[in-house]
KEKE-3310 file (N, C-alpha, C; in steps of 0.2 Angstrom, whole numbers, plus 5000, padded with zeros to 4 digits):
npx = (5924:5913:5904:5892:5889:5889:5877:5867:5869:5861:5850:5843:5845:5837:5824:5823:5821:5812:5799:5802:5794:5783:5784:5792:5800:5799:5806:5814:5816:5824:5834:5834:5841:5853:5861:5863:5870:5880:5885:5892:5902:5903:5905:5895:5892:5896:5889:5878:5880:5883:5868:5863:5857:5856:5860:5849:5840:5836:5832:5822:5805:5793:5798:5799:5808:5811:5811:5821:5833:5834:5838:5850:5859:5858:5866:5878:5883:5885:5894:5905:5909:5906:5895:5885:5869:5863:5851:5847:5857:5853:5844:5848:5854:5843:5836:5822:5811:5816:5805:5795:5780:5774:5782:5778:5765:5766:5771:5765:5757:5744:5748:5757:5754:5741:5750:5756:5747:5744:5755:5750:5738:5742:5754:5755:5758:5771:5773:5780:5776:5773:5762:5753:5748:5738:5736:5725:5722:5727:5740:5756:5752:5753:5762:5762:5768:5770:5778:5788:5800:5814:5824:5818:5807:5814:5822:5810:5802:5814:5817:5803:5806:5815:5814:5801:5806:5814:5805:5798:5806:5814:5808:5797:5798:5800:5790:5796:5803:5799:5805:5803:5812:5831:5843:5859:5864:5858:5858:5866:5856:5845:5852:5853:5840:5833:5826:5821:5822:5816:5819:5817:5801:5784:5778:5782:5786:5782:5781:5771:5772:5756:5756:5769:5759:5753:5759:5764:5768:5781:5780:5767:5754:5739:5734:5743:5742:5732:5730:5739:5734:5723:5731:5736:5725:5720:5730:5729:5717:5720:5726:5728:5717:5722:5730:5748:5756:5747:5746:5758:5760:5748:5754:5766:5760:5751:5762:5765:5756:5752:5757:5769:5781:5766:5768:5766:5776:5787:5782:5785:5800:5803:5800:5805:5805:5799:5787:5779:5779:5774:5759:5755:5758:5747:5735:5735:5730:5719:5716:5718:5732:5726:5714:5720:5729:5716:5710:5720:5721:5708:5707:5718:5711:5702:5707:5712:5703:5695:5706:5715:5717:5718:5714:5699:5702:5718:5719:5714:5723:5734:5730:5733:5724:5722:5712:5699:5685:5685:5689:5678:5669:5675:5676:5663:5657:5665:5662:5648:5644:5648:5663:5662:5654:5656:5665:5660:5651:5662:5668:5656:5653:5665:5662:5652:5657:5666)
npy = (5119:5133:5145:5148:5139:5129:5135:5131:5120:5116:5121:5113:5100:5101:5105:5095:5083:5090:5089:5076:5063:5065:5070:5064:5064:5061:5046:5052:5065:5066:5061:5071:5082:5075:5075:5089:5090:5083:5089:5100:5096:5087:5071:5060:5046:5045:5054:5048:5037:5041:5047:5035:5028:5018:5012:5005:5012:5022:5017:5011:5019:5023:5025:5030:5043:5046:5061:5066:5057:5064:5078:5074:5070:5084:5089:5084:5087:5099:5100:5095:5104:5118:5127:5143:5148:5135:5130:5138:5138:5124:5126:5134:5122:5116:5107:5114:5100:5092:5085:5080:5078:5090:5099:5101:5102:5116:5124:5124:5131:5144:5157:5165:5167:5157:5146:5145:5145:5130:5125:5127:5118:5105:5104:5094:5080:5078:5076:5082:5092:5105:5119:5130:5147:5158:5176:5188:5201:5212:5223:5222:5204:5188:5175:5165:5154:5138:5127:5113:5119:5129:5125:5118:5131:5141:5133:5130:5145:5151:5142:5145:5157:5158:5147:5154:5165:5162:5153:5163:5168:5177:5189:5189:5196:5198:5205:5205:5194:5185:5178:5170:5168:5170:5169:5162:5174:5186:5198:5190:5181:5192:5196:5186:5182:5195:5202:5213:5206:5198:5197:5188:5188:5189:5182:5168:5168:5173:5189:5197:5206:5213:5216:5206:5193:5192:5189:5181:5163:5155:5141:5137:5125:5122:5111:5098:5103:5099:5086:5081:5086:5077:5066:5068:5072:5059:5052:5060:5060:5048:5048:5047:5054:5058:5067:5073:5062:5050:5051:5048:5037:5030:5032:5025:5012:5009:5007:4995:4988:4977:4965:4968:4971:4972:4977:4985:4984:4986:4999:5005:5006:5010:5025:5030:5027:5020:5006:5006:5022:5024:5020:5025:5039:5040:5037:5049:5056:5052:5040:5024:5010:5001:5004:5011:5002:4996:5005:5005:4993:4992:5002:4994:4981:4987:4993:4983:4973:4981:4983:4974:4957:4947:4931:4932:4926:4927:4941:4943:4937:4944:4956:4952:4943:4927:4918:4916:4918:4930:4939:4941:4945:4957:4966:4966:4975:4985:4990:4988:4976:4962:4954:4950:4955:4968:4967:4964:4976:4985:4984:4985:4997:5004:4998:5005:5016:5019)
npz = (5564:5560:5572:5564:5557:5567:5573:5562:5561:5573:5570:5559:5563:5576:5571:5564:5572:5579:5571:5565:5571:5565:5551:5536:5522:5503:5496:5484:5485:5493:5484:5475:5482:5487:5474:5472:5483:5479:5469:5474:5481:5491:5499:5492:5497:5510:5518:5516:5523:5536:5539:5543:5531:5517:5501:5496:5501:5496:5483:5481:5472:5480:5492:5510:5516:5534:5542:5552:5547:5534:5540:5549:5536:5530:5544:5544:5534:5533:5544:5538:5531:5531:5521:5518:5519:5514:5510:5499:5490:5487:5482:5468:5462:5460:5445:5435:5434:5442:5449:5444:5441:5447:5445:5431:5430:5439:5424:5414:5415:5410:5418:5429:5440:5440:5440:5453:5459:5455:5460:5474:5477:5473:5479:5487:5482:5483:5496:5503:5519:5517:5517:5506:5505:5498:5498:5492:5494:5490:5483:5485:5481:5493:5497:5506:5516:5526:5535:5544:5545:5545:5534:5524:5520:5516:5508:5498:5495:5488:5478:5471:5468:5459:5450:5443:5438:5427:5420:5417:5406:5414:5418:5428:5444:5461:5475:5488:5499:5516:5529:5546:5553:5556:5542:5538:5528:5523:5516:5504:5500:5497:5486:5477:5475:5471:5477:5492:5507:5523:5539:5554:5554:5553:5545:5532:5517:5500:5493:5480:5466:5457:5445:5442:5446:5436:5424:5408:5406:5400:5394:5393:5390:5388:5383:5389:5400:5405:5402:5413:5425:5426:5430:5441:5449:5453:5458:5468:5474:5478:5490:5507:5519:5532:5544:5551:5563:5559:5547:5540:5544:5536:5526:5524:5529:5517:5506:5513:5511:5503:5506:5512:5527:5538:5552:5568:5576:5563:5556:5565:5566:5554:5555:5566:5582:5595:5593:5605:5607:5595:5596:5607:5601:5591:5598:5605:5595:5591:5584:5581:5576:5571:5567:5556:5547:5544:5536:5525:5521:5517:5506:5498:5494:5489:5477:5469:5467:5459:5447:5444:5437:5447:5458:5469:5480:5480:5482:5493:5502:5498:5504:5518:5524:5529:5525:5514:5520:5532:5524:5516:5525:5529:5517:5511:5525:5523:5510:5507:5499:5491:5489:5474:5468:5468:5459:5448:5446:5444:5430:5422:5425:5418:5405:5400:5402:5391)
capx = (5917:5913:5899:5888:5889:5886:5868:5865:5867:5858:5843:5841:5842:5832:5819:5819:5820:5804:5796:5804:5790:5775:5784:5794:5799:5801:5816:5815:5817:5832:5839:5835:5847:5858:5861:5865:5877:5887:5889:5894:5908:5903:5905:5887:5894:5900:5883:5872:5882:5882:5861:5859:5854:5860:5858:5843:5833:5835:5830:5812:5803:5791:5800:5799:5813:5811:5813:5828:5837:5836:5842:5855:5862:5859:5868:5883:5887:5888:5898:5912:5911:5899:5889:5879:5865:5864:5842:5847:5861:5851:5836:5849:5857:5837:5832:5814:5809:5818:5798:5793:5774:5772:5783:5775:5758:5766:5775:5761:5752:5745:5751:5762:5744:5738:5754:5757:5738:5743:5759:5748:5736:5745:5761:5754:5761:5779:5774:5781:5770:5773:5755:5754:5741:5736:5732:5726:5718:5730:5745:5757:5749:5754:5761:5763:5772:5769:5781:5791:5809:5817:5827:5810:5803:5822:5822:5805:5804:5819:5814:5800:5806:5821:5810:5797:5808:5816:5800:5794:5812:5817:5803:5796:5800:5795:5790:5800:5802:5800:5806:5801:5820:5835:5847:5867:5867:5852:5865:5866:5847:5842:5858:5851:5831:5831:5820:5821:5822:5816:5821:5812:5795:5778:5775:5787:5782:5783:5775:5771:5768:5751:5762:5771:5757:5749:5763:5763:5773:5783:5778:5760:5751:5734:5732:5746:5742:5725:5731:5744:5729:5718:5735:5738:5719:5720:5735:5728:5711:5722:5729:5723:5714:5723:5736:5752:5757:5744:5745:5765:5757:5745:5757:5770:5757:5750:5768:5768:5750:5754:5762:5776:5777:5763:5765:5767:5784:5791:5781:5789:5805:5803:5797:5812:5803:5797:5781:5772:5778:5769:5753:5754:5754:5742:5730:5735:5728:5711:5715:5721:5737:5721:5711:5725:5729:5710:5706:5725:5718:5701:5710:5721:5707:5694:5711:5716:5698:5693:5710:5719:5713:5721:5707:5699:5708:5722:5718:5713:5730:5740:5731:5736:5721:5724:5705:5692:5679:5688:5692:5673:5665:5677:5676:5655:5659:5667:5660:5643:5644:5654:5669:5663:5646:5660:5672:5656:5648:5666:5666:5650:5654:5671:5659:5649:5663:5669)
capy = (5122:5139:5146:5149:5131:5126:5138:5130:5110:5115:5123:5108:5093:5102:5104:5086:5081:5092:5085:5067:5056:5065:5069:5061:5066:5053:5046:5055:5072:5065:5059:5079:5085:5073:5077:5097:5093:5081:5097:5104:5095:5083:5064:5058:5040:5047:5057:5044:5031:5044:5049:5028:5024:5014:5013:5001:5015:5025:5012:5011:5026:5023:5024:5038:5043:5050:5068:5064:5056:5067:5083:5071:5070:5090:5093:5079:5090:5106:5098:5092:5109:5124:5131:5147:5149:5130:5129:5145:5132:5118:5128:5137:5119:5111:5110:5113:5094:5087:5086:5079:5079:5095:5105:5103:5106:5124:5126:5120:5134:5152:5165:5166:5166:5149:5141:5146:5140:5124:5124:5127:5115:5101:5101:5086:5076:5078:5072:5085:5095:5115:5122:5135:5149:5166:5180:5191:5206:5218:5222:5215:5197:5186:5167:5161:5144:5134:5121:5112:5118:5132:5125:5120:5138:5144:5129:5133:5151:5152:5137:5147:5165:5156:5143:5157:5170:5157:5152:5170:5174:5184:5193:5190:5200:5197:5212:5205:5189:5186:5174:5172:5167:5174:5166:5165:5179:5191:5201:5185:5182:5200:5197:5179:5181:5201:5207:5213:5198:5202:5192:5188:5193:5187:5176:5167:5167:5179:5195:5195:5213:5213:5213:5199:5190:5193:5187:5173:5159:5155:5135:5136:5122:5119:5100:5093:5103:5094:5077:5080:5086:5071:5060:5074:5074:5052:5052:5066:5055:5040:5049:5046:5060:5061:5072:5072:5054:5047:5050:5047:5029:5028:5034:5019:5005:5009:5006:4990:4981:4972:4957:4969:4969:4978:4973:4991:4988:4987:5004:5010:5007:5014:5031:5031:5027:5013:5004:5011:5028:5028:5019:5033:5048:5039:5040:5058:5060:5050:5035:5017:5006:4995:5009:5015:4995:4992:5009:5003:4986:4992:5004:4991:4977:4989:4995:4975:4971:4985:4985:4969:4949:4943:4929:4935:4923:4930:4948:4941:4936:4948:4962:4950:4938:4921:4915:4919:4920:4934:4944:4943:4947:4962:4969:4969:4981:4990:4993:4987:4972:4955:4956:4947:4959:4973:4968:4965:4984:4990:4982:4985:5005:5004:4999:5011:5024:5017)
capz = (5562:5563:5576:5560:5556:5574:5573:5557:5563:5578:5567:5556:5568:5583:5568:5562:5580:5583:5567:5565:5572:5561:5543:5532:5517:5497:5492:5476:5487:5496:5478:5474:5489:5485:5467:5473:5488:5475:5465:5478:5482:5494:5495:5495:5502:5517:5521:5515:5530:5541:5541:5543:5526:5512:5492:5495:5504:5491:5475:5479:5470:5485:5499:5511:5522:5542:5544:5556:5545:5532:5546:5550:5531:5530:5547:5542:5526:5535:5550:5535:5524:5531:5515:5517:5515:5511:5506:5493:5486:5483:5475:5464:5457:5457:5439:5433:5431:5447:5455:5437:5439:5450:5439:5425:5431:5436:5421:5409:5415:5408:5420:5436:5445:5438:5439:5460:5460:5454:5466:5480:5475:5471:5484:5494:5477:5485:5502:5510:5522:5518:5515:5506:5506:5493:5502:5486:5494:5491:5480:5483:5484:5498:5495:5511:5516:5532:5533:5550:5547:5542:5529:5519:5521:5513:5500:5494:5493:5484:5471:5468:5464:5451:5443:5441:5435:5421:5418:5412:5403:5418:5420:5436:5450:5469:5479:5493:5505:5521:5536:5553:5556:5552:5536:5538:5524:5519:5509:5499:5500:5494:5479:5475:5474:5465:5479:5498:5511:5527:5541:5560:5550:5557:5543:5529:5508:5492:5490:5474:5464:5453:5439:5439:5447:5429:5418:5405:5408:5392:5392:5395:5388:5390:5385:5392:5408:5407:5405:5419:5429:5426:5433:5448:5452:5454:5465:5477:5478:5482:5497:5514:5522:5538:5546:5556:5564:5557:5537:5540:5546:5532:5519:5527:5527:5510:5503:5513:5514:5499:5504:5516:5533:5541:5561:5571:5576:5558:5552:5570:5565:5549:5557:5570:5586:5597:5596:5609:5608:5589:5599:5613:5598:5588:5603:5605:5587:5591:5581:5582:5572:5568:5562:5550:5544:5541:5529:5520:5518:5512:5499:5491:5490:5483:5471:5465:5463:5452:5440:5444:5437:5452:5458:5476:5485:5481:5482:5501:5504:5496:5510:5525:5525:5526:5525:5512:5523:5535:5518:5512:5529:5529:5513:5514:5528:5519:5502:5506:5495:5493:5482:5466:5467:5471:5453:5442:5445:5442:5425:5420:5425:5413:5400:5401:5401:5387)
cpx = (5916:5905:5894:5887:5886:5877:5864:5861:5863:5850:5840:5840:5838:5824:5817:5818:5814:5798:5795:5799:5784:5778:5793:5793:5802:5806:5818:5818:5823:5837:5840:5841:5853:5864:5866:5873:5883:5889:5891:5899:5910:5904:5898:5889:5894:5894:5878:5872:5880:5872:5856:5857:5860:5856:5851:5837:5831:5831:5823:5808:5796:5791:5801:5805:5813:5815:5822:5832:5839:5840:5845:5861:5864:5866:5874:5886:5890:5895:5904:5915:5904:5899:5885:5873:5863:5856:5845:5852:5859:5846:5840:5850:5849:5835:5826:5815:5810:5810:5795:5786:5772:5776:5781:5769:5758:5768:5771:5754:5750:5747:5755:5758:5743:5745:5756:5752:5738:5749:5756:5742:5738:5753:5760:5758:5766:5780:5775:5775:5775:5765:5756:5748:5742:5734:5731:5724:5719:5735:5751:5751:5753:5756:5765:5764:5771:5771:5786:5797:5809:5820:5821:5809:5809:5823:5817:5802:5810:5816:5808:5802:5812:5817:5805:5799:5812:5810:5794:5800:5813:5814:5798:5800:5797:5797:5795:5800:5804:5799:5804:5807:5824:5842:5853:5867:5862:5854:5863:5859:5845:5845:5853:5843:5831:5827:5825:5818:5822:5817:5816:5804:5791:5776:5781:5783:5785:5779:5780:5767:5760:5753:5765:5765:5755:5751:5762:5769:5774:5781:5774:5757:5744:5731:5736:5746:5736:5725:5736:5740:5727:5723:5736:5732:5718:5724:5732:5721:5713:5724:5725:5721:5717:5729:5740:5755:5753:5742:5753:5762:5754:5750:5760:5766:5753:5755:5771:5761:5750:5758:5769:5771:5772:5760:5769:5774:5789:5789:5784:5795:5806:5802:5803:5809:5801:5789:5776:5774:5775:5762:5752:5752:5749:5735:5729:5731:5721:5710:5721:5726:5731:5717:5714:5726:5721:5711:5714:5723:5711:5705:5712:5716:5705:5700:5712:5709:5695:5698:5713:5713:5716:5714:5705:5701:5713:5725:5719:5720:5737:5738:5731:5729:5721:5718:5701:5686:5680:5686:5685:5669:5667:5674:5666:5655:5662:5665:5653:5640:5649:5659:5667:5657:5651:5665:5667:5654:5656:5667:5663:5651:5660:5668:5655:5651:5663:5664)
cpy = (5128:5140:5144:5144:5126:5129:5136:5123:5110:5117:5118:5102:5095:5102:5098:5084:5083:5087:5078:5061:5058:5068:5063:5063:5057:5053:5049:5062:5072:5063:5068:5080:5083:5073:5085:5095:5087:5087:5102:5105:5090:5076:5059:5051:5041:5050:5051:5037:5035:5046:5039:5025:5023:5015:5011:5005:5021:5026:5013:5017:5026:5023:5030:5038:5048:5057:5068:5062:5062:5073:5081:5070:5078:5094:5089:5084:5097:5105:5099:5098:5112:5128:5138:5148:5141:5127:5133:5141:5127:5119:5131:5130:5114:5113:5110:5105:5089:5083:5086:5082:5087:5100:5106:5104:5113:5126:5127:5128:5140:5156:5164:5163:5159:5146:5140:5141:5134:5119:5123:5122:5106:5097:5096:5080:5073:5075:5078:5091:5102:5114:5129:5140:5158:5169:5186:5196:5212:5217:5225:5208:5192:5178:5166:5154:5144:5128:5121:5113:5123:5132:5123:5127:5139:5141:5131:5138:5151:5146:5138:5153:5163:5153:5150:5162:5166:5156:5159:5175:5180:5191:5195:5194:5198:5204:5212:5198:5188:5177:5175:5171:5169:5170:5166:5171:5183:5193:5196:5183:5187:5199:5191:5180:5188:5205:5211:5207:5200:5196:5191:5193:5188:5182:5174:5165:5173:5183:5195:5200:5208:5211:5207:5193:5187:5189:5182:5167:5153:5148:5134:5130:5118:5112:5099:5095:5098:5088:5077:5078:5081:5065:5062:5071:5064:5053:5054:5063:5047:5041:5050:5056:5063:5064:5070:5064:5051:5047:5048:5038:5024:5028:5022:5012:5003:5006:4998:4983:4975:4965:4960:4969:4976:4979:4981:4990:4989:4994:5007:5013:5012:5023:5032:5031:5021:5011:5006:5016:5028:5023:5025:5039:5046:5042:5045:5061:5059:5045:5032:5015:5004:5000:5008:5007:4993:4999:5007:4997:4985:4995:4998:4985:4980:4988:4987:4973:4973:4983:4979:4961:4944:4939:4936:4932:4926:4935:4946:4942:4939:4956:4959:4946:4930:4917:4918:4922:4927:4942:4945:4946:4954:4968:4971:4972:4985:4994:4991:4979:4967:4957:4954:4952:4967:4974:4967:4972:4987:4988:4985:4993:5005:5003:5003:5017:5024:5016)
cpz = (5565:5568:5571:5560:5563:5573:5567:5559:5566:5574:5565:5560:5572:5575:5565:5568:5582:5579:5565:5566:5568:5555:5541:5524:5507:5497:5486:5479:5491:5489:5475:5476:5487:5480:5469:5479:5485:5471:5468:5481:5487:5493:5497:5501:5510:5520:5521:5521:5536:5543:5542:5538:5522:5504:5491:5497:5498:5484:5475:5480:5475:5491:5501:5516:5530:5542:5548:5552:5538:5535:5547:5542:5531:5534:5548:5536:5528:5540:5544:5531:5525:5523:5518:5516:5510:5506:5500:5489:5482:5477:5468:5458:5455:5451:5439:5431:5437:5450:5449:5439:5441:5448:5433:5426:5433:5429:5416:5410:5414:5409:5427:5440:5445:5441:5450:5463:5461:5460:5473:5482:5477:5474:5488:5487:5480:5491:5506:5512:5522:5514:5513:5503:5504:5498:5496:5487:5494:5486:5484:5485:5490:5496:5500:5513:5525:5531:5542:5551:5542:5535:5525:5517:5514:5506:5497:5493:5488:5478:5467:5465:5459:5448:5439:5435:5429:5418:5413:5410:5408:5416:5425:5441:5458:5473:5483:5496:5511:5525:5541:5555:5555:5548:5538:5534:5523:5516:5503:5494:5495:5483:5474:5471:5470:5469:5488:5502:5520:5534:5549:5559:5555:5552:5537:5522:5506:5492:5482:5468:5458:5446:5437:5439:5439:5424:5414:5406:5400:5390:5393:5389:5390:5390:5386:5398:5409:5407:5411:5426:5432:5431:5440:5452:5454:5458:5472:5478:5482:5491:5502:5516:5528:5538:5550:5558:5560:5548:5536:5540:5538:5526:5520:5523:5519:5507:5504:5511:5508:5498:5509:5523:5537:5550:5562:5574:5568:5555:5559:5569:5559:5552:5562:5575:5588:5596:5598:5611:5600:5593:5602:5608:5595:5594:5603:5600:5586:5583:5582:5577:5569:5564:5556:5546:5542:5536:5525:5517:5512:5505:5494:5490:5486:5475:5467:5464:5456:5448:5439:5441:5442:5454:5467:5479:5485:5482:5493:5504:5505:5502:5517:5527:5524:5524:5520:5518:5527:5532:5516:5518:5530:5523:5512:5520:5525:5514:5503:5503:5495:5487:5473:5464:5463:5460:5447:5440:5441:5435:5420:5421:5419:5408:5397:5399:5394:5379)
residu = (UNK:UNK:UNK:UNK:UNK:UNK:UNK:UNK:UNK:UNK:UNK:UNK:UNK:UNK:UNK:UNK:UNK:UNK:UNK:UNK:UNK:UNK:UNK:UNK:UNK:UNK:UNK:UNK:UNK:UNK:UNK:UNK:UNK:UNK:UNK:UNK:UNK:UNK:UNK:UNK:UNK:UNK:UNK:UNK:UNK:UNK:UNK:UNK:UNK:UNK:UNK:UNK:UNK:UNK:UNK:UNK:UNK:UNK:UNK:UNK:UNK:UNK:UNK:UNK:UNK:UNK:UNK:UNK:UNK:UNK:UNK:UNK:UNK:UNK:UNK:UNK:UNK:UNK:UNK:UNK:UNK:UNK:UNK:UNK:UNK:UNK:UNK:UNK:UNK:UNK:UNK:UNK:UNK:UNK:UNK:UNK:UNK:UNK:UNK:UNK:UNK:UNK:UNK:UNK:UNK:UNK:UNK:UNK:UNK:UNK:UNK:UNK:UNK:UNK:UNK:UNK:UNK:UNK:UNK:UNK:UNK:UNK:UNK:UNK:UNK:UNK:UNK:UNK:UNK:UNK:UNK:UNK:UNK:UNK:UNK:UNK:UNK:UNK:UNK:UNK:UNK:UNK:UNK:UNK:UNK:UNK:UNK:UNK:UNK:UNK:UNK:UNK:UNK:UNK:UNK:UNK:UNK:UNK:UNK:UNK:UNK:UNK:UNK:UNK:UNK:UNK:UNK:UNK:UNK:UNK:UNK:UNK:UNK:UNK:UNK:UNK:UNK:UNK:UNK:UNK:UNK:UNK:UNK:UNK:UNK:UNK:UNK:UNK:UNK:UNK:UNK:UNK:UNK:UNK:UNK:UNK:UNK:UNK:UNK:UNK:UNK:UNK:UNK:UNK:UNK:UNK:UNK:UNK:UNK:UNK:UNK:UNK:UNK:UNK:UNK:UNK:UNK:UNK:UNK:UNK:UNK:UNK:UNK:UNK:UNK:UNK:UNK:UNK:UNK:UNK:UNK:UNK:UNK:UNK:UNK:UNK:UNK:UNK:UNK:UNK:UNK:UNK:UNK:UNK:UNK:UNK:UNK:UNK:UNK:UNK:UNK:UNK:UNK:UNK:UNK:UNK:UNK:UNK:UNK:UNK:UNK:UNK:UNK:UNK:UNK:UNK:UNK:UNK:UNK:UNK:UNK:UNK:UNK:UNK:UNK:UNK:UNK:UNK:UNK:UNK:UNK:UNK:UNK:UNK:UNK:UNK:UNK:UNK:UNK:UNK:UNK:UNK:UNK:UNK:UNK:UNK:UNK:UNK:UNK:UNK:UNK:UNK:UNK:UNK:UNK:UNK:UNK:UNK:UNK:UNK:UNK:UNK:UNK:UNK:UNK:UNK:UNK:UNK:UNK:UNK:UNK:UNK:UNK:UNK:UNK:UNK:UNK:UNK:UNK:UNK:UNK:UNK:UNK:UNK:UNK:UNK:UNK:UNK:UNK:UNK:UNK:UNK:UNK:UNK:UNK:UNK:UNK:UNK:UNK:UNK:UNK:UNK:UNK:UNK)
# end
C-alpha cells in the first residue's frame, strides 16, 4: 500500500474514531457506498466482514450504522486497492435519486438557489450531520459544509457541483471550492468539478457565481415539490431535538421502543461503546439514558394512539409497560390528559380537518 493510501486510512479511521460514539450514519447511505465501490471493482462481501457487519444490518430501512464502522469499511477498500480521490469517485457513480426524498425536493425545485435552500434545509432527512450554511452577501455566494470527516466534506461538495450541473443541462458553473485539508489529487479535483479547488482553506463549500446561483433547474415542479415538502416537513417534526450523543441515542431508541430492546447496554453496543462510557458522555451533554427512553416512550405512545386501533393496553405494553396503570399515570404527565381523553380529541381534530 502506498504512503498515499496509508494518509488516507489514517484520515478516515482517525475521523470515525474521533466521531464514532456521537454520529452514525442510515443503512440506506452505506447501501449508497456500497453500490459505487462494487463498480468499482471491489468485493463488497469481503468489506462488509471486515467493517463487522452482515446483510441483516443492512435489510432494515431503519437501521443506522456507527460511524466506525463505516471508516473501517472505507479504510478496508483502500488498504486492498488505493482509489484516489475515493469521496470524488463515489459522488461521480451516485445517481440523482440514490437519497430519494431529499433529491427530489432539490431537484423539484425552480432555480439552483431554491434547490441548495432545500438541500440545506432538509439534510437532517439523511441523518448524517454536515450542516450546511448560505453566506449570500457577496458574489460569489458562499455554500459552506460543516461536517466530522473529511471524506463527507469531499463526498458532498463534489455530489453537489455534478448533480447540480446535470441538473441545469451543464450549465452551472462553481466559482471554485474550497477544503480546509488537502485531497490526494487537486489536479483531478480542479479537472472533475470545472472550477478551481483550493486546498488547507479556512472554511470548506462551493462558491457559487451570481449567475449560476440564478439558474432554472431543468425538472422543477412545483406540486410535486409541495407534496414532497408536506412529507419532508412530518419526518423533520418527528425528529428529536437533540444533538450529538444524545440524538445518536434518541435516533437508536426510537427505532427500538416498540417492542426492541431498549436496556442501555444494547443501544451501547449498537453505538460501539460500553455502557457506562455512553452514561459518562450522556452526562457530559446534561442528560440521562432515562430522560432519552422516557421522551422515546412519550413520542411512540402519543404516535400509536393518535393513528394506530391498537387498544391502550396494548399501546402500554408495546412502549415497555407491563401495567396499565404505570402507562396512564405516565402518559397524563406527558400530555396533560389520560389516553382515552388523549385518542378522542385526536379524532374529533381529523374530523374536523376533514
Amino acid at each position: 500500500m502506498t504512503a498515499r493510501a496509508n494518509s488516507l486510512t489514517e484520515r478516515v479511521t482517525n475521523s470515525a474514531r474521533d466521531a464514532g460514539s456521537t454520529w452514525s450514519v442510515p443503512a440506506n447511505e452505506l447501501r449508497v457506498l456500497l453500490n459505487a465501490l462494487e463498480r468499482l471493482g471491489y468485493q463488497i462481501d469481503t468489506l462488509i466482514a471486515a467493517a463487522g457487519l452482515s446483510d441483516t444490518d443492512l435489510e432494515n430501512p431503519d437501521a443506522r450504522i456507527p460511524c466506525e464502522a463505516y471508516g473501517a469499511l472505507v479504510s478496508r477498500a483502500q488498504q486492498e486497492h488505493f482509489t484516489p480521490n475515493l469521496a470524488l469517485e463515489f459522488a461521480r457513480l451516485t445517481p440523482m435519486g440514490a437519497y430519494p426524498l431529499l433529491d427530489y425536493l432539490v431537484l423539484t425545485s425552480d432555480t439552483v438557489e431554491a434547490g441548495v435552500r432545500q438541500l440545506a434545509h432538509y439534510f437532517r432527512l439523511v441523518g448524517n450531520p454536515v450542516v450546511i450554511t448560505l453566506l449570500e452577501d457577496g458574489d460569489p455566494i458562499r455554500v459552506e459544509l460543516d461536517a466530522p470527516a473529511p471524506f463527507a466534506v469531499e463526498y458532498v461538495t463534489s455530489l453537489m457541483v455534478l448533480h447540480l450541473r446535470n441538473e441545469t443541462d451543464g450549465r452551472f458553473a462553481a466559482a471554485g471550492v474550497s477544503f480546509q485539508h488537502k485531497p490526494d489529487d487537486l489536479t483531478e479535483f480542479a479537472r472533475a468539478l470545472g472550477c478551481p479547488v483550493h486546498s488547507t482553506a479556512s472554511w470548506n463549500g462551493v462558491s457559487v457565481p451570481v449567475d449560476s446561483w440564478r439558474l432554472p433547474l431543468r425538472r422543477r415542479d412545483p406540486v410535486l415539490r409541495r407534496v414532497l415538502e408536506s412529507q419532508a416537513n412530518d419526518i423533520l417534526a418527528r425528529l428529536p431535538a437533540r444533538t450529538g450523543l444524545a440524538l445518536e441515542v434518541q435516533r437508536a431508541l426510537t427505532a427500538r421502543v416498540a417492542g426492541g430492546d431498549t436496556r442501555i447496554d444494547a443501544i451501547a453496543r449498537q453505538l460501539a461503546m460500553s455502557g457506562r462510557t455512553l452514561q459518562r458522555r450522556l452526562a457530559a451533554e446534561g442528560v440521562s439514558y432515562q430522560e432519552l427512553l422516557e421522551d422515546a416512550r412519550k413520542e411512540a405512545a402519543g404516535r400509536y394512539i393518535s393513528e394506530s386501533l391498537l387498544a391502550i393496553g396494548e399501546i402500554a405494553y408495546l412502549v415497555g409497560y407491563s401495567e396499565p396503570a404505570p402507562f396512564h399515570r405516565a402518559f397524563k404527565r406527558w400530555y396533560g390528559m389520560t389516553p382515552d381523553v388523549f385518542r378522542q380529541k385526536q379524532r374529533e381534530r381529523r374530523r374536523v380537518g376533514t
